[in-house]
LUMKEMI-133308 format. One record per residue (C-alpha): y, x, z. Coordinates in pm, 1 decimal. Layout:
N
+----------+----------+----------+
|       py |       px |       pz |
+----------+----------+----------+
|        Y |        X |        Z |
...
+----------+----------+----------+
This chain:
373
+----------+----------+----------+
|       py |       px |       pz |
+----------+----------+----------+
|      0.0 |      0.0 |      0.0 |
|    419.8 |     98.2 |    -51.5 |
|    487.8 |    268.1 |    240.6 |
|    732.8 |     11.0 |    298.5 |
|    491.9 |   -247.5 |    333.9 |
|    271.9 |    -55.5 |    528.6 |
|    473.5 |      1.3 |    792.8 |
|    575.9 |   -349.4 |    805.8 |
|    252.2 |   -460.4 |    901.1 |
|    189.6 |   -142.7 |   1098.8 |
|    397.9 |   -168.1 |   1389.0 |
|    337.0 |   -571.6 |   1381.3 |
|    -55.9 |   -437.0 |   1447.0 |
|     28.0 |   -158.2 |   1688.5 |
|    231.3 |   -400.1 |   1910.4 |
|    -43.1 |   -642.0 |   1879.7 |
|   -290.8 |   -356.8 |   2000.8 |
|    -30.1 |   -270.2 |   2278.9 |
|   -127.6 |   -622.8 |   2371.6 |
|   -497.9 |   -584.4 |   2412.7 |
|   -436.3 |   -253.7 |   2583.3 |
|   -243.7 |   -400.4 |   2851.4 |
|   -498.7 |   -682.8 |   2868.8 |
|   -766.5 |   -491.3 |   2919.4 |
|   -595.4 |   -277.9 |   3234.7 |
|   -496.9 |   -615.8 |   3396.1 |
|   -839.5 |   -760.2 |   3345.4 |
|  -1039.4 |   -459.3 |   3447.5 |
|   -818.8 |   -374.7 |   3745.1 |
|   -814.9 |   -764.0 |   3828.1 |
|  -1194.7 |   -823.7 |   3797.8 |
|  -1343.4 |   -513.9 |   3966.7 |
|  -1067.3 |   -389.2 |   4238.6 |
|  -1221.2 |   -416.1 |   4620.1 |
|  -1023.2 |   -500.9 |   4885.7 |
|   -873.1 |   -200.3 |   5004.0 |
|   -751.8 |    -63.5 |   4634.5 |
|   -600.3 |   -445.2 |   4555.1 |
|   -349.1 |   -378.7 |   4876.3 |
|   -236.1 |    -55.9 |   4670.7 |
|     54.3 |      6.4 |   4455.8 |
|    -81.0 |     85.3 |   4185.7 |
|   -255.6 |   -249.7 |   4180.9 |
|     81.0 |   -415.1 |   4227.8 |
|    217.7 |   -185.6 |   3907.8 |
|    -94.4 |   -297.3 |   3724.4 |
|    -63.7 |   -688.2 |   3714.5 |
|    313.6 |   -649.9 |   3696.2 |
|    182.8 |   -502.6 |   3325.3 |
|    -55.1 |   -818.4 |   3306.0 |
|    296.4 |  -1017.6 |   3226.7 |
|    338.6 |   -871.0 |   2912.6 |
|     26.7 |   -998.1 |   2706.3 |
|     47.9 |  -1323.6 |   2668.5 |
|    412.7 |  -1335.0 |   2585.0 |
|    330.3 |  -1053.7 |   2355.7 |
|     59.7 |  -1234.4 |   2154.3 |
|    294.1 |  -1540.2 |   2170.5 |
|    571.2 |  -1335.3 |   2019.2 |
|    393.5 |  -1162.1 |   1818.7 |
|    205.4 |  -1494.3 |   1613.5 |
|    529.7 |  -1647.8 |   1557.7 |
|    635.4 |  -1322.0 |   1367.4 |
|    319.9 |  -1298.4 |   1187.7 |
|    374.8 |  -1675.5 |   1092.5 |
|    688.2 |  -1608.5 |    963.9 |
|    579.7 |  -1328.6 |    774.9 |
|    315.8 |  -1545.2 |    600.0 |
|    561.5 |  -1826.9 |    555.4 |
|    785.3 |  -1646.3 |    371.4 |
|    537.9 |  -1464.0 |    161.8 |
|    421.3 |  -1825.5 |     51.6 |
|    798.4 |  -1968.2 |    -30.7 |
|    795.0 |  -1678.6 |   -267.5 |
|    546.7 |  -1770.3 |   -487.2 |
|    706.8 |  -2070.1 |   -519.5 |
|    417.0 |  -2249.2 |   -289.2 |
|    524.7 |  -2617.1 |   -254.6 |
|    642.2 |  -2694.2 |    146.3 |
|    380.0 |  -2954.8 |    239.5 |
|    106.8 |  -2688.1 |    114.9 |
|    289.6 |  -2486.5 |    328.4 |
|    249.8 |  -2632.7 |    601.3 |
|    -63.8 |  -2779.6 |    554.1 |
|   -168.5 |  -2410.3 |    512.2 |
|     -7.5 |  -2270.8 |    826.0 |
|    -98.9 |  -2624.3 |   1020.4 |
|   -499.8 |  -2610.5 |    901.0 |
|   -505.7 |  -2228.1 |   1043.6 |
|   -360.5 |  -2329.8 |   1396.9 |
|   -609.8 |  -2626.0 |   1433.8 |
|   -865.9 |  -2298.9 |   1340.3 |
|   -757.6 |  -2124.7 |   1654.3 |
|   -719.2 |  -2403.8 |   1900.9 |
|  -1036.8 |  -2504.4 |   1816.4 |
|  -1177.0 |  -2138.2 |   1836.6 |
|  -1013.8 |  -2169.6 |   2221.4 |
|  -1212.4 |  -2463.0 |   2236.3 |
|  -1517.4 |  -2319.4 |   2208.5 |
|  -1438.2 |  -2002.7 |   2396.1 |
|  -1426.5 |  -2210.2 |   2651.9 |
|  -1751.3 |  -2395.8 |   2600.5 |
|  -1911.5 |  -2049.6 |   2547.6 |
|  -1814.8 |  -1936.7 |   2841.5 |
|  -1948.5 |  -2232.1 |   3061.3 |
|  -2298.6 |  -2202.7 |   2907.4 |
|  -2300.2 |  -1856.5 |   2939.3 |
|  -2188.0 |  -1915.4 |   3300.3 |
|  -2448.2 |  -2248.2 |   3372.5 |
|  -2446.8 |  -2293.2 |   3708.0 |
|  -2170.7 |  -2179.1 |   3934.1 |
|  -1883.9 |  -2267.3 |   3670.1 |
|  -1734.3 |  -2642.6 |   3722.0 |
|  -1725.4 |  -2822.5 |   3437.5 |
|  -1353.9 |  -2898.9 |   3470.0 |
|  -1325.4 |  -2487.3 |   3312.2 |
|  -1392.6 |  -2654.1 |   2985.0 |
|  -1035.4 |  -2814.5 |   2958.1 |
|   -859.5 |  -2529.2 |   3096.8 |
|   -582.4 |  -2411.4 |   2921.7 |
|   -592.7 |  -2101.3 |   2784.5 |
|   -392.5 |  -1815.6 |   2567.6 |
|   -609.4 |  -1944.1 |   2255.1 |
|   -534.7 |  -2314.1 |   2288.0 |
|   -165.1 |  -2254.5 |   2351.7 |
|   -174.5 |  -2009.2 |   2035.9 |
|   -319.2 |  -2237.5 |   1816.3 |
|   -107.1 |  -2560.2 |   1940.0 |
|    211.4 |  -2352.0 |   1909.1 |
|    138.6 |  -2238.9 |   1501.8 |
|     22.6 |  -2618.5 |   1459.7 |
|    413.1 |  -2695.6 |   1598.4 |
|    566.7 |  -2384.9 |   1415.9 |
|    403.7 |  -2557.8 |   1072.0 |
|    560.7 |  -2915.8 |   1181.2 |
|    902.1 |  -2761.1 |   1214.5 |
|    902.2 |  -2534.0 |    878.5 |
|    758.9 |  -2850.3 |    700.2 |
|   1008.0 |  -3078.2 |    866.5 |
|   1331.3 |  -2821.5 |    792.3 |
|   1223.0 |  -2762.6 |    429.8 |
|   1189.1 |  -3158.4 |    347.5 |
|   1496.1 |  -3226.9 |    512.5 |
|   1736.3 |  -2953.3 |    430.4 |
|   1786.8 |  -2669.6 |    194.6 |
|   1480.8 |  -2431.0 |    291.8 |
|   1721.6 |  -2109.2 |    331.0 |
|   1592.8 |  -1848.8 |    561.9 |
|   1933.5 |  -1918.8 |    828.9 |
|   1820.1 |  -2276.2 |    843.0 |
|   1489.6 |  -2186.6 |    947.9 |
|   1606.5 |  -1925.7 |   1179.1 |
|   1853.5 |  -2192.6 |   1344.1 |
|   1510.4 |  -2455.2 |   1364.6 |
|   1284.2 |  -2232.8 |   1558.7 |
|   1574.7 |  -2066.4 |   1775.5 |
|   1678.3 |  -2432.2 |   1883.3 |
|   1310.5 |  -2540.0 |   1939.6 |
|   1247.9 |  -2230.4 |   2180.8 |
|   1580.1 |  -2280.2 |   2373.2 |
|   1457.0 |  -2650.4 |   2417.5 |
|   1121.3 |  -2580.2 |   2514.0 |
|   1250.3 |  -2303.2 |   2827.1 |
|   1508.5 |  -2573.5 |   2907.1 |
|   1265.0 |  -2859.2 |   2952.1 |
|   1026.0 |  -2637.8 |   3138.9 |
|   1175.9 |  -2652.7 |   3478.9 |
|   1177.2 |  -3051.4 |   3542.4 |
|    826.8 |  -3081.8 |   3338.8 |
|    687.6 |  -2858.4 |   3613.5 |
|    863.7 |  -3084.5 |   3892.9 |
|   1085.6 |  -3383.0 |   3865.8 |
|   1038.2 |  -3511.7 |   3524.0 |
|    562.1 |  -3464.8 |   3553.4 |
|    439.8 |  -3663.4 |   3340.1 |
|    141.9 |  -3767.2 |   3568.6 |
|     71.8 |  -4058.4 |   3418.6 |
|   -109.4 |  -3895.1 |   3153.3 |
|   -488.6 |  -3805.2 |   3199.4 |
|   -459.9 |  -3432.8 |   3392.6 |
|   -643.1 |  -3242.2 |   3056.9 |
|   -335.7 |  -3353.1 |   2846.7 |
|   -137.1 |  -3326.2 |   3117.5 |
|   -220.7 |  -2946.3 |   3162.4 |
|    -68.3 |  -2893.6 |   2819.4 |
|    220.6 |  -2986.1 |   2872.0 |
|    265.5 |  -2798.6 |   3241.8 |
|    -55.9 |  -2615.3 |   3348.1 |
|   -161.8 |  -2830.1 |   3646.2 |
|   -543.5 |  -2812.0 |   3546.4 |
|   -708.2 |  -3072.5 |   3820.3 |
|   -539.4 |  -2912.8 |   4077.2 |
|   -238.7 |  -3136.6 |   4085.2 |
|     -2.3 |  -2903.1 |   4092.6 |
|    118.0 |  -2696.9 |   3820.2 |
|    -75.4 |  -2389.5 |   3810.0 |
|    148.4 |  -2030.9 |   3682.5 |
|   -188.8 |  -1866.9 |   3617.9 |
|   -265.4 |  -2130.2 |   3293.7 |
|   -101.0 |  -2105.0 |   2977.1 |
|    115.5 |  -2478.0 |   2849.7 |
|    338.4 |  -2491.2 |   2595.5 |
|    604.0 |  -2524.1 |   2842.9 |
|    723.5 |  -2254.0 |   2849.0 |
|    484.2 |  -2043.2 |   2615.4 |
|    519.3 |  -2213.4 |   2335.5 |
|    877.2 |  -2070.0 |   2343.3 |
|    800.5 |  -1722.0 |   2290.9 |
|    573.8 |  -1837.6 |   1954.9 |
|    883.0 |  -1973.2 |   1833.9 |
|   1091.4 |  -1692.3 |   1954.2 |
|    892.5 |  -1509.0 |   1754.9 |
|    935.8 |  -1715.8 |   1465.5 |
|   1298.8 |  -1652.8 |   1449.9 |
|   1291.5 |  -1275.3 |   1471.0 |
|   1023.0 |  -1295.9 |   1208.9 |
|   1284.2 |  -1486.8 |    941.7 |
|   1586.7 |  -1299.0 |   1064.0 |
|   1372.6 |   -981.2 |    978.3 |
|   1217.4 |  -1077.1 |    681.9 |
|   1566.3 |  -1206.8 |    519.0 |
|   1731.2 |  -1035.1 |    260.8 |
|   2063.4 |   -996.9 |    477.2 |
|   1799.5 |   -737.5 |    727.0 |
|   1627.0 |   -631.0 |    442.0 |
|   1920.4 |   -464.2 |    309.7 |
|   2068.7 |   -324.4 |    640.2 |
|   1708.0 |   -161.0 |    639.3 |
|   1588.3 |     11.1 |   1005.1 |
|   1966.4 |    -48.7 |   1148.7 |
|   1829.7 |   -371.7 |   1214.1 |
|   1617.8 |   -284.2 |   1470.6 |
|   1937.8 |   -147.0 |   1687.2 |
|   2088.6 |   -469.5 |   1632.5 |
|   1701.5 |   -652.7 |   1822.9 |
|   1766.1 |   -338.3 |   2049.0 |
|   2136.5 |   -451.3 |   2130.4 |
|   2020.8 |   -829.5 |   2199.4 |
|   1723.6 |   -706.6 |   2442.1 |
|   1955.8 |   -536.2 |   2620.6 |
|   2183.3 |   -851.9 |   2623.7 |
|   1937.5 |  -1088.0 |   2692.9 |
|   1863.2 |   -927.5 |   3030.2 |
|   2227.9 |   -891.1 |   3115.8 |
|   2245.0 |  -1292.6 |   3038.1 |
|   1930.3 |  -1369.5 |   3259.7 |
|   2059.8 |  -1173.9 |   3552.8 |
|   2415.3 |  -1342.3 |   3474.2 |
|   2296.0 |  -1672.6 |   3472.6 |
|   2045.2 |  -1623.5 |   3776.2 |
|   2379.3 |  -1555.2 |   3988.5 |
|   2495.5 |  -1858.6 |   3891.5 |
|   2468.3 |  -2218.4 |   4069.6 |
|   2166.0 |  -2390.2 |   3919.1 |
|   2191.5 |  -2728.6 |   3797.0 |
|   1769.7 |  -2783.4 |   3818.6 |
|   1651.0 |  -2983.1 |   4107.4 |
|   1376.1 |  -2722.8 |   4179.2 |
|   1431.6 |  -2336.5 |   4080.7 |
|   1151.3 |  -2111.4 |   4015.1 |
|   1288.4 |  -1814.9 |   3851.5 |
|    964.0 |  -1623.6 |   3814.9 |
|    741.7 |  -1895.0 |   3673.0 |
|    969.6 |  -2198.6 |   3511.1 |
|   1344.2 |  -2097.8 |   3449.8 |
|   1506.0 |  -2027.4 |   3168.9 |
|   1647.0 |  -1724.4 |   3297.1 |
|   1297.0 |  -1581.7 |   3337.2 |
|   1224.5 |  -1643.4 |   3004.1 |
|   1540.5 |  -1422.6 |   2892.3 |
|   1430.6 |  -1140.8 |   3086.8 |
|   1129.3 |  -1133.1 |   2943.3 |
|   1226.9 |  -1234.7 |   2534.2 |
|   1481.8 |   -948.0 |   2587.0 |
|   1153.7 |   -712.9 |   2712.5 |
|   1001.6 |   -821.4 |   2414.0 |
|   1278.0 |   -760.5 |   2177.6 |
|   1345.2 |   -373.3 |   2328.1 |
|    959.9 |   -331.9 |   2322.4 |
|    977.5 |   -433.0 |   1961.2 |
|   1260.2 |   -186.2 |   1856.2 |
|   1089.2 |     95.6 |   2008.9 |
|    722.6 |      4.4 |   1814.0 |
|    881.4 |    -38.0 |   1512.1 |
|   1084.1 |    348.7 |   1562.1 |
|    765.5 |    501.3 |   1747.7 |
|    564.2 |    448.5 |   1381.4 |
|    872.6 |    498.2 |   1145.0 |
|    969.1 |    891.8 |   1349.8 |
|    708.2 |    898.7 |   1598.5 |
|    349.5 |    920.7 |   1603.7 |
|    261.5 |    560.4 |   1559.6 |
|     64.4 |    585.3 |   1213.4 |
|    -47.2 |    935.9 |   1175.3 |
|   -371.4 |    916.4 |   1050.8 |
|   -606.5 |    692.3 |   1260.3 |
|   -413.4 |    452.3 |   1502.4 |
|   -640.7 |    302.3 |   1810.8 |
|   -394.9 |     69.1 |   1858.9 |
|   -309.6 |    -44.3 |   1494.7 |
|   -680.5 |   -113.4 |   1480.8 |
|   -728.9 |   -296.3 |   1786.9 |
|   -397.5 |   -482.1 |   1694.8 |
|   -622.3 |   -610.1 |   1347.0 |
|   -901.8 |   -708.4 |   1554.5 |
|   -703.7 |   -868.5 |   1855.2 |
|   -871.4 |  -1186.3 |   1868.0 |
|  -1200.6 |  -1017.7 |   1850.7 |
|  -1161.6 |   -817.5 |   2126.3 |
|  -1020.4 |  -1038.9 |   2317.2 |
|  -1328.6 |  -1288.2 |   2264.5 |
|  -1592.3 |  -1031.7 |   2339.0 |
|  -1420.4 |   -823.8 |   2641.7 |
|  -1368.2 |  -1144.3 |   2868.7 |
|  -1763.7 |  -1150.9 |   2913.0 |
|  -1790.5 |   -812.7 |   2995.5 |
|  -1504.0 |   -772.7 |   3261.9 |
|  -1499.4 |  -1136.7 |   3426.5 |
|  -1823.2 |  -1300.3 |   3308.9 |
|  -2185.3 |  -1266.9 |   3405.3 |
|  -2239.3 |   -937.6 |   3219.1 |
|  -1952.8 |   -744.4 |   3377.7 |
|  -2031.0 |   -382.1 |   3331.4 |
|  -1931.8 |   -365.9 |   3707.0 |
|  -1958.0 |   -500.7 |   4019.5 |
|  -1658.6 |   -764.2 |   4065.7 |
|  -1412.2 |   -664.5 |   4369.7 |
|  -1593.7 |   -365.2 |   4465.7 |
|  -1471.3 |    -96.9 |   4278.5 |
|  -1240.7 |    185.1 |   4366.1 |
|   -958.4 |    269.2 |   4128.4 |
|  -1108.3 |    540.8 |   4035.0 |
|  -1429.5 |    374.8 |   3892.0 |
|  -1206.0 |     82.1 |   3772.4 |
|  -1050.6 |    329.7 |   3548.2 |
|  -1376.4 |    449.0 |   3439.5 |
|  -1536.5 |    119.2 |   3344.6 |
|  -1184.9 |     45.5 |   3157.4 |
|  -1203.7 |    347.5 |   2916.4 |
|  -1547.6 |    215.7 |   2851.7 |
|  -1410.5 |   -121.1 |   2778.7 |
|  -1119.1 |     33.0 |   2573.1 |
|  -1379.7 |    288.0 |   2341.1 |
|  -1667.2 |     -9.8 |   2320.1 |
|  -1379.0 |   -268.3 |   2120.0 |
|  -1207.9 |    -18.6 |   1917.7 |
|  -1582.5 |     60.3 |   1811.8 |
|  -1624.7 |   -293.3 |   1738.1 |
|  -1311.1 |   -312.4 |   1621.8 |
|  -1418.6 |    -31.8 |   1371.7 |
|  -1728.4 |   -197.2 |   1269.0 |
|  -1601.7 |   -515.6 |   1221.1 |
|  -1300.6 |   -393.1 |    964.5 |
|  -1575.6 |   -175.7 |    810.9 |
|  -1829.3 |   -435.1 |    750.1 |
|  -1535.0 |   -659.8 |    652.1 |
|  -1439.7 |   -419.0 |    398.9 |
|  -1744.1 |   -422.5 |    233.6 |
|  -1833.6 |   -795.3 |    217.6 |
|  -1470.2 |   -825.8 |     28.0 |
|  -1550.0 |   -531.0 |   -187.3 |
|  -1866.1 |   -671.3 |   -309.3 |
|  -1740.3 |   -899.3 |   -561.4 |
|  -1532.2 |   -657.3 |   -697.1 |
|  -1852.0 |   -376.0 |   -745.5 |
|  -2050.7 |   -649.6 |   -894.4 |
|  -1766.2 |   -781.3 |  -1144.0 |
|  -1723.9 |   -345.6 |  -1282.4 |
|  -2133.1 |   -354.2 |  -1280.2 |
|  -2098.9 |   -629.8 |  -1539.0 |
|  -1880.8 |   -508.9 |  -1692.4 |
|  -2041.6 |   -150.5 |  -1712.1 |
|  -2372.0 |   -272.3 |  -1775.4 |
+----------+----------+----------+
C-alpha cells in the first residue's frame, strides 16, 4: 500500500492494540492478584489503566466507521446502502456479544447465574452504538446535503446529548418501568437495581463511539487532508482543552440533582475524550517519526485481531481455564502469566492473519492457474 495509506490505518491498528494491551494488564492483574498484592500501589496504578480500554475501543470504532463511511460515499455508494451496510455489520457484533455471553455461561455451567446472559457488555454496547452511528449518517444524508461538516456537526451533537442525559438516566429520570435487561442498556443496572459502573450502556459509552465518529470525518475531510500531520497538533490542542474544560466545569455549581463525577458526568467524560484525543496525537506521531511501524509491530497486529483476542483471552484469565489460580498470585507471577497471555494472542493473532491471507489469496492462485494452464 501508498505509504500514505498505510500509515493511516497503521496507527488506527496500533491504538487499537494499545487497547488490548491495557486490557490484558487490567484483566490479568484483576483476575489473579491475592489479597495482600491487591492493597498495593501498583495494583491501584494498574486498574487506573483498566479505564482506558473500553473508551478506547469505543473511540476507536467510531473512527474506523467513519473511515469506512467515507470510503463508501466515494464510490458514489447510494446512502440507504450505506447504512444498511454499516447498520447490518453492527447487528454482526451485538449479536457476536450475544453469544459471547452464552459461550461463556455454558462453558461456566454451574456456578454462573443465568442472569450473566443479559449482561451488558463492551461487545453489545459496540455493536448497538455502530447500529446508531448508521441511523444518524442515514438520517443526515436523506435529510440534508451529505457534506463531511454536516456529518461532523450530527455525531458531535449526538455524543454531547448522550453525556448530558447520562446523569438523570442513572438517577432521577430511571426508566424502571422497563423490563431490567432493556433497562441495563440504557444505564447498566443489570438485576441489581441499581446502576452498576462496572457494565457497559450506551449512556454514556455510546458517546465516545460517536466521539469517535466525528474525529474520524474531521480527519478524513479534505480541509485535514490538506493541512496534512499539522492536524494532529490541532486534536493535540483540543485534548489539552478538553481537560482544562472538565476541571473548569467540575468547579462549577452543578445543575444535576445527583453528581457523580467519576462514573456519570459530563465532565468525566471530557477528561477522558481529551485523554483520548492526546493519546491519539501521540500514536499517530510515534508511527509517522517514531518506532511505531518499523518492521513487525506487536501492537499493529494485535490492533487487526482485537476482537479475537479479546474473545479468546477472557476464558483464559477470568473463566474456568485460567492459566492461574484466581486471587492468589503475587505480582510477580501475575506478570508472568500476563506475558504469557500477551505472546499466546499475538501468536494467534499471527496465525489467524496468516491463515486469513491465504484463504483470500486462493482465488486469486487458482484464477493465474487458469489462466496459465
Amino acid at each position: 500500500m501508498p505509504p500514505s495509506r498505510t500509515l493511516r490505518l497503521g496507527y488506527i491498528d496500533w491504538m487499537r492494540g494499545l487497547a488490548c494491551l491495557l486490557m490484558f494488564q487490567t484483566h490479568c492483574y484483576d483476575s489473579w492478584l491475592g489479597s495482600e498484592a491487591r492493597k498495593t500501589k501498583f495494583f491501584m496504578w494498574s486498574q487506573l489503566g483498566g479505564t482506558l480500554p473500553a473508551p478506547l475501543f469505543l473511540f476507536l470504532a467510531g473512527i474506523s466507521f467513519a473511515l469506512v463511511t467515507n470510503k463508501l460515499r466515494q464510490r458514489q455508494i447510494s446512502t440507504s446502502e450505506i447504512a444498511r451496510t454499516t447498520i447490518r455489520r453492527g447487528a454482526e457484533i451485538l449479536g457476536l456479544g450475544l453469544l459471547f455471553r452464552l459461550q461463556e455461561f455454558l462453558i461456566a455451567w454451574g456456578w454462573a447465574p443465568w442472569s450473566d446472559l443479559f449482561r451488558v457488555d463492551i461487545l453489545n454496547t459496540i455493536g448497538l452504538s455502530m447500529i446508531l452511528m448508521g441511523l444518524l449518517c442515514w438520517s443526515v444524508g436523506t435529510l440534508t446535503r451529505s457534506s463531511p461538516a454536516i456529518f461532523f456537526s450530527g455525531a458531535t451533537l449526538t455524543a454531547l446529548l448522550i453525556s448530558l442525559l447520562t446523569p438523570p438516566l442513572w438517577t432521577t429520570w430511571r426508566p424502571d418501568w422497563l423490563p431490567w435487561p432493556l433497562e441495563s442498556y440504557i444505564n447498566g443496572v443489570h438485576n441489581l437495581n441499581v446502576p452498576q459502573a462496572w457494565l457497559f450502556p450506551i449512556f454514556p459509552w455510546s458517546a465516545f463511539a460517536f466521539a469517535g465518529l466525528a474525529i474520524g470525518f474531521f480527519l478524513f475531510s479534505d480541509a485535514a487532508k490538506r493541512l496534512g500531520a499539522a492536524v494532529f497538533a490541532l486534536v493535540a490542542a483540543g485534548g489539552v482543552g478538553f481537560i482544562y474544560l472538565s476541571r473548569w466545569f467540575d468547579a462549577r455549581p452543578q445543575v444535576y440533582a445527583v453528581y457523580d463525577y467519576w462514573h456519570t458526568s459530563p465532565n468525566f467524560f471530557l477528561l477522558r475524550l481529551g485523554l483520548l484525543l492526546l493519546i491519539l496525537a501521540a500514536v499517530y506521531g510515534w508511527c509517522r517519526w517514531g518506532a511505531g511501524q518499523w518492521s513487525f509491530s506487536p501492537l499493529v497486529q494485535l490492533g487487526q485481531t482485537s476482537l479475537l483476542v479479546y474473545w479468546v483471552h477472557i476464558e483464559f484469565v477470568y473463566g474456568r481455564f485460567s492459566i492461574l489460580t484466581k486471587r492468589a498470585q503475587d505480582i510477580r507471577t501475575a506478570s508472568g502469566g500476563l506475558l504469557a497471555i500477551f505472546l499466546s494472542m499475538l501468536l494467534l493473532s499471527v496465525l489467524r492473519t496468516t491463515l486469513k491471507g491465504r484463504s483470500a489469496g486462493a482465488p486469486l492462485r487458482l484464477q493465474r492457474a487458469v489462466k496459465t494452464g
